[in-house]
Structures are given as structure tokens and as C-alpha cells.
N, C-alpha and C positions, 0 to 999 in steps of 0.2 A: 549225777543229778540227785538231788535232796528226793529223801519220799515222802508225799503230802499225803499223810494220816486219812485226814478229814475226808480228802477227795477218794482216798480209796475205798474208805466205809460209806461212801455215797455210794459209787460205782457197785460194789457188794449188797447192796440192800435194795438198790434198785434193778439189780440185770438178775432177777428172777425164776427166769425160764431161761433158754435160749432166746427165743424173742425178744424179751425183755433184754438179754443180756448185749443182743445185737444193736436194738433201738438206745441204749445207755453208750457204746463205743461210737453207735455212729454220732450222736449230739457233741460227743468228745472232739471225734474228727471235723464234723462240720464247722466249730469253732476255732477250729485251727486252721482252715481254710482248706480243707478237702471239698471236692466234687463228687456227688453220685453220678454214676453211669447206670446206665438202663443197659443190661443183657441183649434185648432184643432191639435195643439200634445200635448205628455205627458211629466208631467210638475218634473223635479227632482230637488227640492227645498232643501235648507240646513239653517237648522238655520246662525242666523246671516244674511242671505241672503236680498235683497233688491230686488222686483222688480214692474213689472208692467202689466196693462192686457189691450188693446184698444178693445173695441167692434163694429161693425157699422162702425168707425170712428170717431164716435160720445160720445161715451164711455171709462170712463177709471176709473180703480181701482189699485192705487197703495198700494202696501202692504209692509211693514218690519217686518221678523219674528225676536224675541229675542235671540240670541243666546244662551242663558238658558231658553229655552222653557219650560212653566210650564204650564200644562193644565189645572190647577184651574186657571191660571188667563182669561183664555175668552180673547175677540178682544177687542179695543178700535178703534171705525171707525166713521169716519168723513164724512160725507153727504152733497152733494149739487149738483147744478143745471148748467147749463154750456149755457142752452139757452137763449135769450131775445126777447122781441116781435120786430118785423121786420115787413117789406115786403117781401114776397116769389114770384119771377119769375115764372110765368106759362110755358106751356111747347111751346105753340105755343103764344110768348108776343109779337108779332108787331102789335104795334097801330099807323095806321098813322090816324093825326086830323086835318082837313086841310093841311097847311105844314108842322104838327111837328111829332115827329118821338117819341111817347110813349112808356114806358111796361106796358104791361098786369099783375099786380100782385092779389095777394091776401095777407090781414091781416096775419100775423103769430102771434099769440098771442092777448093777450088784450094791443094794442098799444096805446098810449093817441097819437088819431092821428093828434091833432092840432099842437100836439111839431115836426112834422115831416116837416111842413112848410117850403120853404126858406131856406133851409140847404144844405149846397155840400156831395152828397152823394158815394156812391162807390157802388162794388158788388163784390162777396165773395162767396166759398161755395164747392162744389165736382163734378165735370164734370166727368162721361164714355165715354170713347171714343170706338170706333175700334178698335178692336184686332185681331191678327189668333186663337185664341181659345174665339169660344161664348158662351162658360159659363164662361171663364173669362173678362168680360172688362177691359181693363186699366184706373184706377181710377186717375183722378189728381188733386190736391186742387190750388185752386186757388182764389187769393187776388189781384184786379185791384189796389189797395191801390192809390187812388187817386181819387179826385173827375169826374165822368163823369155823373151821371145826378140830375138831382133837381124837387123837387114838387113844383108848383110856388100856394102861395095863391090868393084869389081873393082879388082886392084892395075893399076897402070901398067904395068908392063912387059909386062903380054899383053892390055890392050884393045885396042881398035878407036879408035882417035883418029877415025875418021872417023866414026862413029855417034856419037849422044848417048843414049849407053847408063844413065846417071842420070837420065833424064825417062823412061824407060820404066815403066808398071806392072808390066808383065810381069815386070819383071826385078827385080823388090825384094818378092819373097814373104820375109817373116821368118822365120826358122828356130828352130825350135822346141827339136830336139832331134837324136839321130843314131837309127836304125833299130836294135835287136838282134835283128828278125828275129821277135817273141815279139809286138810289138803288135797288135790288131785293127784290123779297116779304120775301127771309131770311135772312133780314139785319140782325138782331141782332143776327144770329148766324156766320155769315160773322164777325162781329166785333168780338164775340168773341173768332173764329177761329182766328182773326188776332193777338187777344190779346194773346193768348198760343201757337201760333207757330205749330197750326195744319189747317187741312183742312176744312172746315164747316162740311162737308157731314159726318167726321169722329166723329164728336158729334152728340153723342146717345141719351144720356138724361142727365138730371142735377140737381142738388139742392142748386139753387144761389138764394143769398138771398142781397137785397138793402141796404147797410147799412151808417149810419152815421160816415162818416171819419174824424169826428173833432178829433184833438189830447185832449187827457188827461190835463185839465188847474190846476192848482196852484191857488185859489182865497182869500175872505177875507184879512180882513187889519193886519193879521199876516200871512198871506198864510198858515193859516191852515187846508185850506177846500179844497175838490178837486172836479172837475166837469168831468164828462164825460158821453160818452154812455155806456150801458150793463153792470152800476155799479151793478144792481141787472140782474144775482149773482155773478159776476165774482168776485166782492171781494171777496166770499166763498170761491171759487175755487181756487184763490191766497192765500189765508191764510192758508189752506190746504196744498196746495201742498208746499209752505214755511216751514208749522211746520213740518213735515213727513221729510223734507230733513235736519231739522238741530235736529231732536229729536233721542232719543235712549231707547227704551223701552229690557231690557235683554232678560224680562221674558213672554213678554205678544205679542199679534200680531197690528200691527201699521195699520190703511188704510186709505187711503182718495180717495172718490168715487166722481166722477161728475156726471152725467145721463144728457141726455137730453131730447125733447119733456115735460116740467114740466110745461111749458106756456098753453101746449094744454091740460095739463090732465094726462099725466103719463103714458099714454097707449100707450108703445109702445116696441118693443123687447130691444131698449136703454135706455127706461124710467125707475121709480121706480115704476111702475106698471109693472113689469115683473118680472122675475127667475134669471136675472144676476148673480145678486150680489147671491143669495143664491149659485145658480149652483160654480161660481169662491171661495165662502169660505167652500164647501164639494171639492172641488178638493185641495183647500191647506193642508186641514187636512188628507186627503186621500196622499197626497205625502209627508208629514211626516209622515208615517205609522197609523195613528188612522183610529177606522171605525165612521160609522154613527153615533151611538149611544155617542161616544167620542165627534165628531162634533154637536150634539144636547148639551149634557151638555156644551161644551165652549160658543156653544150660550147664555147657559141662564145665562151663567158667565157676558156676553160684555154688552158694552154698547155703544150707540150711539146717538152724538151729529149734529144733522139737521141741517143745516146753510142755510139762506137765507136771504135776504136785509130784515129789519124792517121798520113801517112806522113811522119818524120822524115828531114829532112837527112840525105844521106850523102855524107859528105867525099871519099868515091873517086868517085862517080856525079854529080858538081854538075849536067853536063850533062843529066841526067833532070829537071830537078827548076824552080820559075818562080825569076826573079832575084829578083824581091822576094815573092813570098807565101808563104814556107817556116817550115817551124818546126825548133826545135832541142831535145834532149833539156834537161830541167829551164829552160826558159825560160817554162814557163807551158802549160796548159792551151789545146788548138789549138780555133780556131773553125774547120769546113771549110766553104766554097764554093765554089759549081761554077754555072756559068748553063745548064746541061743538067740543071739538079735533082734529079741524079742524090745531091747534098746537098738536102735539103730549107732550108735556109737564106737568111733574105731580108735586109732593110735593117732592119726594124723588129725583129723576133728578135735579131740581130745588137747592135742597139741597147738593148735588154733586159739582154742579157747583159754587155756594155759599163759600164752603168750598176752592176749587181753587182758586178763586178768592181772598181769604182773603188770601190763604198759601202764595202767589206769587205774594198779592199787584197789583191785575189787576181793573180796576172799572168797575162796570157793573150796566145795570138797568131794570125795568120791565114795558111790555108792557102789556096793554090788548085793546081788542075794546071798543070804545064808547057802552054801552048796548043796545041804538038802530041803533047800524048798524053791520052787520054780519063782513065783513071785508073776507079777503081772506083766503087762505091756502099753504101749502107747502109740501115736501115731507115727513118729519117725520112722520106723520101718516102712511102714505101708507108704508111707509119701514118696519116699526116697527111689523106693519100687515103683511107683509111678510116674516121677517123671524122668529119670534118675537121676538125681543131687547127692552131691555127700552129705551125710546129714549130723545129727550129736543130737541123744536127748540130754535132758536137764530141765530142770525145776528147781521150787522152793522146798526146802526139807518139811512135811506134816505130820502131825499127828492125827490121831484116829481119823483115815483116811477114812472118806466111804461113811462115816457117820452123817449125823443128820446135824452135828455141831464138830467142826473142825477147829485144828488148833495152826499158826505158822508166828516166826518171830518177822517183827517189822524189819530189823538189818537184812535179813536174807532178801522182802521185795526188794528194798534199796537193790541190793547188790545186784539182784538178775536186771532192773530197769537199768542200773549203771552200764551192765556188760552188752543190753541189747542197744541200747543209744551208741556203745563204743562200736558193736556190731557194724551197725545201719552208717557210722560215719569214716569207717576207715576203707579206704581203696585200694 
């Protein structure tokens, strides 16, 4: 399938947070005629059927059953990440510093926190407020979508060259505003009372989170490359939820999962370090009428494809990087392997995706770490371990991962949305 530019830089600028980034797939889905399901009731499903599952807010698995459901064929599902490293708002963030009016945050992730410098930032994320029932608060997501604070660096001519005073957190509280002297001590919750149209005192608690409001750019000298923030992993999550809306599998079950918390570890009731996803595929095959035992065999039938950003060639750093297992922007769709399976990725997987790749004329290429440096992980492993599926990672090749401005070439989304639609439709 074609890759529609436009809708991607939508999808990019508007999925935010996680929240944001869940509330952006699911409008996706719902116009393609997906169903929400509620968690907490029971779920009467029909083949043919389309729908979807949000967890936390933060969660989401959409699924297509085949309308010729065959239980030899097992799931084909599609994995990925929905969080990015950030700054996270503390609960009590007013810093005043002299006259300037800071937040209080903490790291969310392993941010490269020099790329956060000098940039017009926003804030983003899930506010409870006050409600007449206090075991329910009223949840509201909200996106200042505009810039209101910035981290200002220090000039050269009066740092400390000897400090590495840009990798401090301490030292990158965003600034909000300047003092007139008139504010209260809950300014920032007064502001962003003011900004949702409620009362300060009616904000409870929150989960806002600082983020880079630059728009999605077009660059290189054919505008083939694109730059933004929260390219890892949103482009996952985009490709996914793309192929799942325009694929048709008869016989087999279709899904494409986000999780998040995958920055901090996994651990968490929305992460892949949890029972989600198992608990949500024993209730689908339970409301098609099969029991467990039916549900364990389709498992070991499936299979699943881990998607996360790769790490792309970079021409100043070659020395980082192996002589031959590297990938390059717009050269294809990267396979990652690691023999500390810290990639979940094996020979047979590998070989799967190989054969896709040739039936449907997709290009693709392989990654491994330089032998001496470890390199990161993702969620394929941890998934795989829980529910056990054979799994493969893979992503789009990036550059400066982990910054606050990413780089990917638009061929490569083409190619991963090509291979997952080819995924989701073959049986």
C-alpha cells in the first residue's frame, strides 16, 4: 500500500503522550469500522467482526476476526510501543528561581537530554478531576498544543566546560513564565485550571507530561526524509494500525497492540510486562465459543512481529556501529538481531519475513550491534515470554534515537505498513 505523508504527520503531531497517541489510533480505527469493547463486560463477538480494546488509557489492542475462522490458523499480531522519553510534571512542580516561574519534572525515559534544549515546548497527558462519586474521578486528556514553556541552555561564554552541565536534570527545569509578584503558591495549577475550563481546586492529580510541539518536517534534497519527535515508536504504531485497517485476513485473527511504559521497563499493568494481552486473546476465543486448551493450541499456531525504531547508520559515528549488519535511512525496513535476545528474533522468524518480503517486492535489511557494545532492547522478548509466540523484532532504520527531534526516511514506513498488511493477509 501507498504511504499517505499527510496522514502520517497528522497522526505524529497529534498522539502526543501515550493518551493522545491512543485517542489518535483509536479515531483511526473507529472510521474503519472498529468496535470498542468495555474490559469490564462481556464480550459477544462474531466473526467477521472488527474491534477494539483501550486499557489504562494508555493501552490498546485492536483485533479483526476472519469471518471463516479457522483454528489451525493461530493469531498474527503486531506489537509495539506508544511511549517516548519526555519530561514528566511532578505533582507539587512550582519552582520559582529568582523571578522565573519553573516546573519541577523528572526524566521519563532515557531522554538524550541535550536535544531538549531551546525548543518551544507544550504539555500534554490525563488530568482527574472532582466528581460526586470518589471512586470515580472524571478523567480528561488534554493537549495545550502550543508552545508555553522552554528549557533555555547555558551560553558558552560562562559555562563550565568542565561539567557536563546538559545531562543534568537538575539543570533543565522548563520555564514557564516570569514572576509579577501577584501569583499564588498554585500557580501552575491555576493555569492549568484556566486552560480546561475548570477550577484549580477541582484538579486531583495528573499525568502531564512536557513535550516537543514542533510539527512533523518534510527534509533532504528530494524531501524524502522526515524529522520529528516520538518517531521511535510512533511510526510502529502508525503502520499497524494502517495495515489492520486496510488488510482482511478470512481465516486467521488480525491484531495490532500498543503498550506503554516500554521506556521505563515494561512493568507495568499497560506494559508488556504484564497479563493484558494474554488475559484480552483467552476472552476472544472464549466468546467464540473455544476453551483454554483450544486457546493454548491457536497460540502456538501465531506469530508475532515486535516493531520498534532501529538504530540507523550514522556517517560521523561509523565506528559505533558492525561493518556489515547496519542499516541505512530509506533502504528498507530493518530486521534487528542480537544473540543476548535482548531482540527476540531467530532463523525461522527471520525466514518468514524474508519470504514476505520477496512474495510482495518489499526491501528490507539487517541489523546487529557492534560486538562491543551491548545496545538496547524492546518488547519482543518480553512478549514472547509471556505468552509464548515466536516472535521477530523489526522497525524503521532512525536516526538520533532517543532525541527530542528524530530522523526516519518515508520508503522505509512504506515498506514496514507494506510487510504488516502482507502479514495480517496471508494464511
Amino acid at each position: 500500500m501507498s504511504f499517505d505523508v499527510r496522514a502520517f504527520k497528522a497522526f505524529m503531531e497529534s498522539s502526543t503522550t501515550p493518551f493522545q497517541a491512543v485517542l489518535s489510533a483509536r479515531a483511526i480505527l473507529e472510521n474503519a469500522g472498529f468496535k470498542k469493547l468495555e474490559v469490564g463486560e462481556k464480550w459477544a463477538l462474531e466473526r467477521g467482526g472488527r474491534y477494539f480494546v483501550v486499557s489504562n488509557d494508555s493501552y490498546l489492542c485492536a483485533f479483526e476476526i476472519g469471518k471463516d475462522f479457522d483454528l489451525s490458523q493461530g493469531c498474527h499480531i503486531g506489537a509495539s510501543h506508544c511511549d517516548s522519553p519526555c519530561f514528566r510534571i511532578k505533582a507539587v512542580p512550582e519552582l520559582k528561581v529568582d523571578k522565573y516561574l519553573c516546573l519541577d519534572t523528572e526524566v521519563y525515559g532515557g531522554a538524550k537530554l541535550e536535544s531538549w534544549h531551546d525548543r518551544p515546548l507544550s504539555i500534554a497527558g490525563r488530568v482527574a478531576c472532582r466528581s460526586n462519586d470518589v471512586l470515580h474521578p472524571e478523567v480528561r486528556f488534554v493537549d495545550l498544543r502550543r508552545p508555553v514553556c522552554m528549557i533555555a541552555d547555558l551560553a558558552p561564554h560562562i559555562s563550565d566546560k568542565s561539567k557536563v552541565e546538559a545531562k543534568v536534570a537538575s539543570k533543565m527545569y522548563p520555564i514557564l513564565g516570569v514572576s509579577d509578584g501577584t501569583e499564588p503558591d498554585n500557580w501552575f495549577r491555576v493555569f492549568m485550571g484556566r486552560e480546561m475550563g475548570v477550577a484549580p481546586e477541582d484538579i486531583l492529580d495528573y499525568e502531564l507530561y512536557v513535550y516537543n510541539c514542533a510539527p512533523c518536517a518534510e527534509w533532504g534534497d528530494k524531501g524524502e526524509f522526515l524529522a520529528s519527535a516520538r518517531l521511535d515508536n510512533l511510526t510502529s504504531v502508525y503502520a499497524l494500525i494502517s495495515a489492520i485497517t486496510s488488510s482482511d485476513n478470512a481465516k486467521g485473527i488480525s491484531a495490532a497492540i500498543a503498550y506503554d511504559h516500554e521506556e521505563i521497563g515494561n512493568r507495568s499493568k499497560s506494559g508488556a510486562n504484564s497479563n493484558i494481552t494474554e488475559y484480552i486473546f483467552k476472552r476472544i476465543y472464549k466468546a467464540l465459543g473455544y476453551d483454554e486448551e483450544d486457546y493454548m493450541m491457536g497460540m502456538s499456531r501465531s506469530l508475532i512481529f515486535s516493531l520498534d525504531a532501529a538504530h540507523s547508520f550514522n556517517p560521523m559515528y561509523g565506528e559505533r556501529y558492525d561493518k556489515n549488519n547496519r542499516c541505512t535511512l530509506n533502504q528498507g525496513l530493518c530486521i534487528k538481531q542480537a544473540s543476548t535476545q535482548s531482540y527476540a528474533t531467530d532463523s525461522v522468524m527471520t525466514g518468514i519475513v524474508e519470504q514476505l518480503c520477496a512474495k510482495y517486492d518489499i526491501p528490507y535489511q539487517k541489523f546487529a550491534n557492534h560486538s562491543d557494545i551491548r545496545g538496547g532492547g524492546t518488547i519482543g522478548s518480553v512478549i514472547s515470554a509471556m505468552l509464548p509466540v515466536n516472535a521477530i523484532d523489526m522497525g524503521v532504520p532512525l536516526l538520533s534515537m532517543h532525541s527530542a527531534m528524530e530522523m526516519i526516511g518515508q520508503k522505509d514506513e512504506g515498506s514496514l505498513t507494506s510487510l504488516l498488511t502482507a502479514f495480517y493477509n496471508e494464511q
